[in-house]
C-alpha positions in Angstrom: 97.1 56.6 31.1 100.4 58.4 31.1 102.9 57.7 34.1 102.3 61.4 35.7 98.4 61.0 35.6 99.1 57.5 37.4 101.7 58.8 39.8 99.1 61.6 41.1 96.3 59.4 41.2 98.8 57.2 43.8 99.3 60.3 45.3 95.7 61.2 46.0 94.5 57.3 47.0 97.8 57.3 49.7 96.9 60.9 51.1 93.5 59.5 51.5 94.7 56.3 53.3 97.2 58.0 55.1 94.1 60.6 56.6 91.7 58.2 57.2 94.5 56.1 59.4 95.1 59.5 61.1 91.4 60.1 62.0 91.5 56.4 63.4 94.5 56.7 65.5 92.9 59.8 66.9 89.6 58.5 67.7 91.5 55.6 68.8 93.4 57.4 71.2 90.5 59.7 72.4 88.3 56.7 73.0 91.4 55.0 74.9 91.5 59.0 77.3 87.9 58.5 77.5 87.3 55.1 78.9 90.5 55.3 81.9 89.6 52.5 83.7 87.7 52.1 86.7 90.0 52.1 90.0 89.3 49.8 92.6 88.3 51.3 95.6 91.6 51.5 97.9 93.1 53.2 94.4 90.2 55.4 94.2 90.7 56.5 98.3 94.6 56.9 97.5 93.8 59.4 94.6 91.7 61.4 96.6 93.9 61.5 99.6 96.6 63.0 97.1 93.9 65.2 95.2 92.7 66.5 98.7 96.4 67.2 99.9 97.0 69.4 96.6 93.8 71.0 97.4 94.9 71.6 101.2 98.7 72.8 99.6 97.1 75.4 97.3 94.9 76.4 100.1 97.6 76.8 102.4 99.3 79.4 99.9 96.3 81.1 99.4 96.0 81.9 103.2 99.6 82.7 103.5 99.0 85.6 101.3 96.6 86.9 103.5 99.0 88.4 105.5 100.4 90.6 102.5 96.8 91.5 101.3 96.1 92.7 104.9 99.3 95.0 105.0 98.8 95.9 101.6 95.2 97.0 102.7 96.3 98.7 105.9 99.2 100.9 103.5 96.3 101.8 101.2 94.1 103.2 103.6 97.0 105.0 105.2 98.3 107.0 102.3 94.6 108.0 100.9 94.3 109.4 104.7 97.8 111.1 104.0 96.1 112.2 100.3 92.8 113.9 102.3 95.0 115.3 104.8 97.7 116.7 102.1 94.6 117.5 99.8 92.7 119.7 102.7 96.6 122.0 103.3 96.6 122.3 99.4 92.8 123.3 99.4 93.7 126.3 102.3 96.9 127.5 100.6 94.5 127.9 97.7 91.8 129.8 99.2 94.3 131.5 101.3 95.6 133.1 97.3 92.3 133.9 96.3 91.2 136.0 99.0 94.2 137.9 98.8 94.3 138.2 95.2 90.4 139.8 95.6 92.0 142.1 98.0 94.4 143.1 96.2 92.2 144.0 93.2 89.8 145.6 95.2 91.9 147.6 96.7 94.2 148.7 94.0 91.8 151.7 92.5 92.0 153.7 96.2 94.2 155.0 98.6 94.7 153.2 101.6 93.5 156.7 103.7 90.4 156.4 101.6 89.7 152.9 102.3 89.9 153.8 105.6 87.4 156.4 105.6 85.1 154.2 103.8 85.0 151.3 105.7 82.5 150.4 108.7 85.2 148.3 110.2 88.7 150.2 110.1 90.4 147.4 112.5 89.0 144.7 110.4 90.2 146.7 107.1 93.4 147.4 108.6 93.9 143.8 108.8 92.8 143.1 105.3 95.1 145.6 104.1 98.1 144.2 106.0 97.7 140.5 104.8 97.3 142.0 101.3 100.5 143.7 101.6 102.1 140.9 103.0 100.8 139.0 100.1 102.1 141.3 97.7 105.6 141.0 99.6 105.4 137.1 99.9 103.2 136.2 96.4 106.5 133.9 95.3 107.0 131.9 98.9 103.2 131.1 98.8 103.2 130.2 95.3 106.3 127.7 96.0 104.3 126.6 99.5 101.4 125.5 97.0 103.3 124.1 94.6 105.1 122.3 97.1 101.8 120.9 98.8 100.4 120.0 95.3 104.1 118.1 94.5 103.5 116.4 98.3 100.0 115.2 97.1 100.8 114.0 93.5 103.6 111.7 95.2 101.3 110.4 97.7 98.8 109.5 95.0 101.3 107.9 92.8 102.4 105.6 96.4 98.9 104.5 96.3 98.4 103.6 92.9 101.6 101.6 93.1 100.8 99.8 96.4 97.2 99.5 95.0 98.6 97.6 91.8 100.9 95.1 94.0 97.5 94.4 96.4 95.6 93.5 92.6 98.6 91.4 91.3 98.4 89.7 95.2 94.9 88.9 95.3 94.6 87.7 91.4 97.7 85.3 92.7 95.9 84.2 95.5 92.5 83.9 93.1 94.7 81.2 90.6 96.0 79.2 94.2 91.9 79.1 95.2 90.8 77.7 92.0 93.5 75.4 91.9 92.3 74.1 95.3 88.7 73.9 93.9 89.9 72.3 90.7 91.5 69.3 92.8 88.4 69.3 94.6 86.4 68.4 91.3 89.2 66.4 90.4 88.8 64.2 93.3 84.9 64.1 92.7 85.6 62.8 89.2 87.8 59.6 90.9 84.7 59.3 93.3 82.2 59.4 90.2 83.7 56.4 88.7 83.2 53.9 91.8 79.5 52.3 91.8 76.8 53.4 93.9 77.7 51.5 96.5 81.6 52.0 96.9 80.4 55.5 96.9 78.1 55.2 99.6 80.7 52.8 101.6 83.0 55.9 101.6 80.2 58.3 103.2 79.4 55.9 105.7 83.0 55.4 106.6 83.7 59.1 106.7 80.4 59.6 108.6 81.6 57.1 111.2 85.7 58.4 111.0 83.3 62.3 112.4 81.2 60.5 114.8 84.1 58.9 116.7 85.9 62.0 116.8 83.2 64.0 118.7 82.6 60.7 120.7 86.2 61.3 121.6 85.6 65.7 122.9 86.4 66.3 126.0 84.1 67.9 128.6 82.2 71.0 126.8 83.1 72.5 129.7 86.2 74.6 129.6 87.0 74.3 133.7 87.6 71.0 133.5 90.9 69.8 131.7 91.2 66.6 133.8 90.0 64.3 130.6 92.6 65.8 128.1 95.0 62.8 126.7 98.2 64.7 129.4 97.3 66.7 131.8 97.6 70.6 131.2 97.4 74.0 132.7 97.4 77.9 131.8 97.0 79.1 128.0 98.1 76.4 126.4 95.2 74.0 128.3 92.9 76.2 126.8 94.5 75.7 123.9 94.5 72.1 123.7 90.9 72.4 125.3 89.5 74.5 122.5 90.8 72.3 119.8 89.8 68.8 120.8 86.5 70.5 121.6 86.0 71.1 117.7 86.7 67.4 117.2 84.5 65.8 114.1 84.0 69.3 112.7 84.4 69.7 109.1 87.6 70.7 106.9 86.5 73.7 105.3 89.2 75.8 103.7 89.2 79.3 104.5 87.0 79.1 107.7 87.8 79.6 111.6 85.4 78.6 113.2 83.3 78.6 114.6 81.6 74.6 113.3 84.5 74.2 110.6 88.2 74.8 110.0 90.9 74.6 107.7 94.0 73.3 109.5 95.5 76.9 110.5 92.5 78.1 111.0 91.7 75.6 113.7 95.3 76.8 115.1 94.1 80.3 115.5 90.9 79.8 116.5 91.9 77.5 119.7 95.2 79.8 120.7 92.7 83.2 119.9 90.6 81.5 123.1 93.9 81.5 124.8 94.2 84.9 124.3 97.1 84.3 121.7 96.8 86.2 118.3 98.1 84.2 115.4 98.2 84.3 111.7 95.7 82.3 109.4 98.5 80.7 107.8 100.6 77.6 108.5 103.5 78.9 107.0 102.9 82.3 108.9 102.3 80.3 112.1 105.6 78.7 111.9 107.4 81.7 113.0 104.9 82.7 115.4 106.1 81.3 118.6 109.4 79.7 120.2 110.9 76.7 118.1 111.2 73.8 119.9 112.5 70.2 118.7 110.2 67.1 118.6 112.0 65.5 121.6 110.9 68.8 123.6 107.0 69.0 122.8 104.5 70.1 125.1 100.9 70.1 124.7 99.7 72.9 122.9 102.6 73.2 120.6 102.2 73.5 116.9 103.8 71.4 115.0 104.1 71.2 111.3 104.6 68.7 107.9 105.8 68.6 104.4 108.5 71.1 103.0 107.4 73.7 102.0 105.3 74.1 105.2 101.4 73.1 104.1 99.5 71.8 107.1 99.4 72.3 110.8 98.4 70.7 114.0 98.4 71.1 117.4 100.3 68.3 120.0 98.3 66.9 122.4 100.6 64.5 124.3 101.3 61.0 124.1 102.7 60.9 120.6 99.6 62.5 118.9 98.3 65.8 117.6 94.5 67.4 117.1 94.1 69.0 113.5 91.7 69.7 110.7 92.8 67.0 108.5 92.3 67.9 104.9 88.8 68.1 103.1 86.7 65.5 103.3 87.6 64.4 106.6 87.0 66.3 110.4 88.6 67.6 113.1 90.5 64.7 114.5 93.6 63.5 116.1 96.4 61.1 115.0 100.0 60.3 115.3 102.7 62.7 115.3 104.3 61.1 112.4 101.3 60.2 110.1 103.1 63.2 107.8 106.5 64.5 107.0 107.0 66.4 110.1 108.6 69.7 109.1 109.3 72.2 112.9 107.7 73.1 115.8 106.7 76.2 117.3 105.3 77.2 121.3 102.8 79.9 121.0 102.4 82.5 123.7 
């Protein structure tokens, strides 16, 4: 065999080595990505704290850009009033030149004296015949008038179309910040699916009991009575503070407002909106929707808020302690001030 017949045939054996190795170290890998191990069960709650939070961050977002979407919306509406409105002066300038351009036809093959004799209305004639003329001496200023209109309308409409594209590119931002939520969501469902059947359970049971001693722990239903709030309270913000721990062992819903399940700034608004206080289904909004105060200055009712960028809200109670809609998974509850990276403080009202 001569040496170039051997070399290649070296060749072709070491290729096919060399791939099946490859494939090996691939499935390999893939087998290693598929079987992660099984956390234990405090690693498995950890995760899907952290997966929640990411969930309650991009959730967060999303509401903040409810504001924009709702000003956005509002602009729409109010130029495409400003189109009809523009649209109905162009429309009369219009039939305003055709009726005197008729006019003027008709009346171009006759006297003016003859018309006169002719017609079984000479006042109304006489007043046809006067805005004809008048036409004929002002044909350019209502030709620039229309023009002018029509220029009015065609900026208007090209106002709307622009705000109408910044509302699309808003809400498809605030579309990819609502399925990153819900993907955390799954991915916290995935951590759960690896537990057995009975750490799984052991997790409902605990969350079931962390909901039942929050509503254990309402106040009187009845909003006259503020004597069995944790620090005694009066005015707005009682109601406030009321309202709130009334909705204690509700749900974590994102996106809702009550009135059986909350996000956490949507609990805010829903308590403070009882109050008669108008606020922003945002946390980040919400920050600059009252009177900052510092954390050696809190009063009950207050809203204070955690992490940096601003991502969660709650509302202080007293006694070292706030009410808030956690994060999914777990209900309206309160805890200590400092269970999260306290950001501000705001004083609605």
């Amino acid at each position: 065999m001569s040496t170039g017949r051997i070399n290649r045939t070296k060749g072709i054996a070491l290729a096919a080595i060399t791939s099946t190795a490859v494939v090996a170290g691939v499935l390999f890998i893939q087998s290693g990505a598929d079987a992660d191990p099984k956390p234990t069960l405090d690693e498995a709650k950890k995760q899907v704290a952290a997966l929640q939070h990411k969930a309650e961050e991009a959730g967060e977002s999303a509401n903040d850009l409810r504001g924009q979407i709702t000003a956005s919306q509002a602009r729409l509406k109010a130029l495409q009033g400003a189109i009809n409105k523009q649209q109905a002066q162009v429309d009369v300038v219009k039939r305003q030149i055709g009726s005197l351009a008729v006019a003027g036809y008709q009346t171009s093959g006759m006297s003016t004296t003859a018309q006169l004799l002719l017609s079984s209305n000479p006042d109304q004639f006489l007043s046809q015949a006067s805005t004809a003329q008048a036409f004929a001496g002002q044909q350019n200023a209502v030709l620039r008038k229309f023009q002018d209109a029509q220029g009015k309308v065609a900026d208007l409409q090209s106002s709307a179309q622009s705000e109408l594209a910044q509302l699309q590119a808003v809400q498809t931002q605030q579309n990819k910040l609502i399925a990153e939520a819900k993907s955390n969501l799954k991915a916290a469902e995935k951590v759960l699916s690896k537990l057995s059947d009975a750490e799984r359970r052991r997790i409902a049971e605990e969350n079931a009991k962390e909901a039942e001693k929050a509503r254990d722990a309402r106040p009187s239903r009845d909003g006259d009575r503020m004597d069995d709030l944790p620090v005694p309270v009066n005015g707005r913000a009682g109601v406030a503070v009321q309202v709130a721990m009334n909705q204690m062992g509700d749900p974590y819903v994102w996106g809702e407002d009550g009135p059986s399940s909350f996000d956490c700034s949507g609990l805010m608004l829903y308590a403070w909106g009882k109050a008669g206080v108008s606020l922003s289904h945002s946390s980040k909004a919400q920050a600059s929707e009252g009177r900052r105060v510092s954390k050696s200055q809190l009063m009950p009712g207050d809203l204070v808020f955690y992490y940096s960028p601003i991502s969660h809200v709650g509302m202080y109670i007293g006694n070292g302690r706030i009410v808030h809609a956690s994060r999914p998974g777990k209900p309206v509850k309160t805890d200590p001030i400092d269970l999260m990276p306290y950001n501000t403080a705001v004083r609605p009202g």
